[in-house]
Residue, then its C-alpha position, 0 to 999 in steps of 0.5 A: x769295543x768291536x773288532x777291527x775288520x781287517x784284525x777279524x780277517x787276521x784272526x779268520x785266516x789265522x784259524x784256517x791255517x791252524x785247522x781250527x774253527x770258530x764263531x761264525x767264519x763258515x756256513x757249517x761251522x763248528x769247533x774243531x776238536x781234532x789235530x792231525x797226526x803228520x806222517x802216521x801211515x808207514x808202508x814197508x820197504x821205502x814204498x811210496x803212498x799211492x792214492x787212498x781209497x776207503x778206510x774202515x776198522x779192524x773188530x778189534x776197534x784199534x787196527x785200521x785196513x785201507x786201500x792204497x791205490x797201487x801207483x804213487x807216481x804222476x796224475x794217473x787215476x783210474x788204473x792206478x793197480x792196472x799193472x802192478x803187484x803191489x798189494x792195494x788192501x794193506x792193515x796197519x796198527x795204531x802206530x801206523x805200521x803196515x802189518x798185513x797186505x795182500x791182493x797184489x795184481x787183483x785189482x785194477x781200481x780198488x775202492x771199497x771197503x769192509x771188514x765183517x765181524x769175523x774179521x773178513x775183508x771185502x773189497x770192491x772194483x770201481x774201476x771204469x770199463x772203458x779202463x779194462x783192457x780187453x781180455x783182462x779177467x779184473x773189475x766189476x767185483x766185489x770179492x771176500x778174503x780172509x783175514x791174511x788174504x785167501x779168497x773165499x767169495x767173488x760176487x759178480x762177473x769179473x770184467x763183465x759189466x752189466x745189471x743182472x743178479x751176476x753182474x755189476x758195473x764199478x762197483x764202488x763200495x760194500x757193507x756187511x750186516x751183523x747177520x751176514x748179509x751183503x749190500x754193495x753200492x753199483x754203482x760208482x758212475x752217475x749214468x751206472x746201474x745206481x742200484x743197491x744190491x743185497x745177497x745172504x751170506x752165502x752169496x745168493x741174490x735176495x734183492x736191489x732196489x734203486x735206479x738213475x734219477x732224483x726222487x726217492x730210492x733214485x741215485x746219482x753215483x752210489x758212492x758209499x755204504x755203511x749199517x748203523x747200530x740200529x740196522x739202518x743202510x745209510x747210502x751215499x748218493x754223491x752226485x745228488x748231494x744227500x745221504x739216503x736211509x733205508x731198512x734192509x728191505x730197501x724201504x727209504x726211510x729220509x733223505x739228509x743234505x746235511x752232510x753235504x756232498x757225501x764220499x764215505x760213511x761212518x759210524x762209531x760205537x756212541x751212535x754218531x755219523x761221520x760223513x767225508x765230503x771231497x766235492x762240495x763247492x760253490x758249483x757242484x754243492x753250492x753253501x757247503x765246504x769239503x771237510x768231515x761233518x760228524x752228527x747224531x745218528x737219531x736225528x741227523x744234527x750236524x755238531x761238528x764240521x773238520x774243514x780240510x784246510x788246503x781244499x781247492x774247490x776249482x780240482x775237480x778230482x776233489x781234496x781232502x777225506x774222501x773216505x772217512x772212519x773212526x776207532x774205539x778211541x775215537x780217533x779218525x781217519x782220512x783218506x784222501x785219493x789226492x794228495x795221496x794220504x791215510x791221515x790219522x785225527x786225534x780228538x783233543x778236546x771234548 
């Protein structure tokens, strides 16, 4: 017997709202086997959420470091840490709970993301330089702390923008690979420096390679960087709409538009890949939805896609998981730069 059509858009809408995905109701469709944790991240102190940046893992695979964008009150985006000391790079426990912070007053957009297998943190500053006012001594940095906070490196000339081995413009993530070595993605505009940037562990200059445009080793806004297990640097080229891998000498390996319109680029211990797609719509990435699609690192499979279920496609801010990462459980993690929240998923089926 077939099902009504009205009764078949019941059960559609009904799905939407649970977060739940099945049969053929999207374009990317897949079963969703995650659930939302309501409210899991807790900062100290009655502090409001600001806006999330990227998101990424401890070594210890349970604790998760993000930025919290400084300013939690109305739509001010860009400058969000410009005048404030609130400490944007803040850790938290599987429960939730702040346990460390610290970068009050560096920064002024902070952005990326990552956490070296030593436990060092390193964070980018995305923000626009016509965002810098003039004289301040922030921005166009990728700088190194440890653990609890000390500066150890800076790379970059601090709100000096520019295309030099010394210089970056916005830049807007990084990834350190198991020898030391640093990739940064500059930049985060699509008219930028559009180059990746590779130093040793000590800071100097080794390589780039990239430029503005649509071919190959081209970019449009480098918005995310990540190492897969195999040592391949996945790039997200956001306004392009497609995934670019390459090997650690800059030689690009394939091109993915599976993923989407990628913001963030993760990995977890069973080689597979989450990509957090906040843009894509019927405009700028025509035939895919905003959510997280999660595949096979090997061959570039979709299996799952999570639809962020109150996407709005007309923001052109975005919605949803702009970043995206995943613990030792499998669990992930969202951060969303609108409306403001670090939401933890829990797998709950296979």
């Amino acid at each position: 017997m077939s099902i009504p059509r009205r009764l078949t858009w019941i059960v559609a809408l009904l799905g939407i709202a649970l977060g739940v995905m099945s049969g053929p109701l999207l374009a990317q469709n897949s079963s969703n086997a995650y659930a939302i944790v309501d409210g899991w991240a807790k900062l100290p102190g009655g502090r409001e959420m600001g806006a999330v940046g990227k998101v990424t893992i401890d070594p210890d695979g349970r604790h998760i470091w993000a930025i919290i964008r400084c300013d939690a009150g109305g739509d001010r985006f860009g400058t969000e840490c410009l005048d404030s000391d609130l400490d944007p790079v803040v850790k938290f426990d599987p429960a939730g709970n702040a346990v460390e912070s610290f970068g009050g007053g560096m920064f002024i957009w902070p952005h990326g993301i990552d956490v070296d297998e030593d436990g060092n943190v390193w964070v980018t500053d995305a923000v626009s330089n016509a965002n810098i006012p003039a004289g301040d001594p922030r921005g166009h940095q990728v700088i190194k702390f440890s653990p609890t906070g000390d500066v150890l490196m800076r790379l970059g000339t601090a709100g000096t923008p520019g295309n030099s081995p010394n210089h970056f413009t916005s830049p807007a993530d990084v990834a350190i690979a198991e020898n030391g070595d640093i990739f940064i993605a500059d930049g985060h505009n699509n008219d930028g420096n559009n180059r990746v940037m590779k130093y040793d562990r000590n800071g100097d200059f080794i390589m780039s390679w990239g430029k503005t445009g649509y071919a190959p080793s081209e970019f449009r806004a480098l918005h995310a960087i990540d190492i897969d297990s195999s040592g391949r640097v996945f790039v997200g080229d956001r306004s392009n709409s497609r995934v670019q891998l390459f090997d650690q000498q800059g030689n690009h390996l394939a091109s993915w538009t599976q993923f989407g319109r990628p913001s963030g680029i993760a990995f977890d211990s069973n080689d597979r890949i989450y990509v957090a797609d906040s843009e894509s719509d019927d405009l700028q990435n025509p035939g895919y939805e905003m959510g997280i699609r999660i595949g096979e690192i090997e061959t570039g499979w979709v299996q799952e896609f999570i639809r962020f279920p109150w996407a709005d496609p007309r923001d052109p801010s975005g919605n949803g998981a702009e970043f995206v990462a995943v613990d030792a459980d499998g669990n992930m993690y969202g951060g969303e730069p609108r409306p403001r929240e670090l939401r933890k998923y829990v797998r709950v089926r296979p």
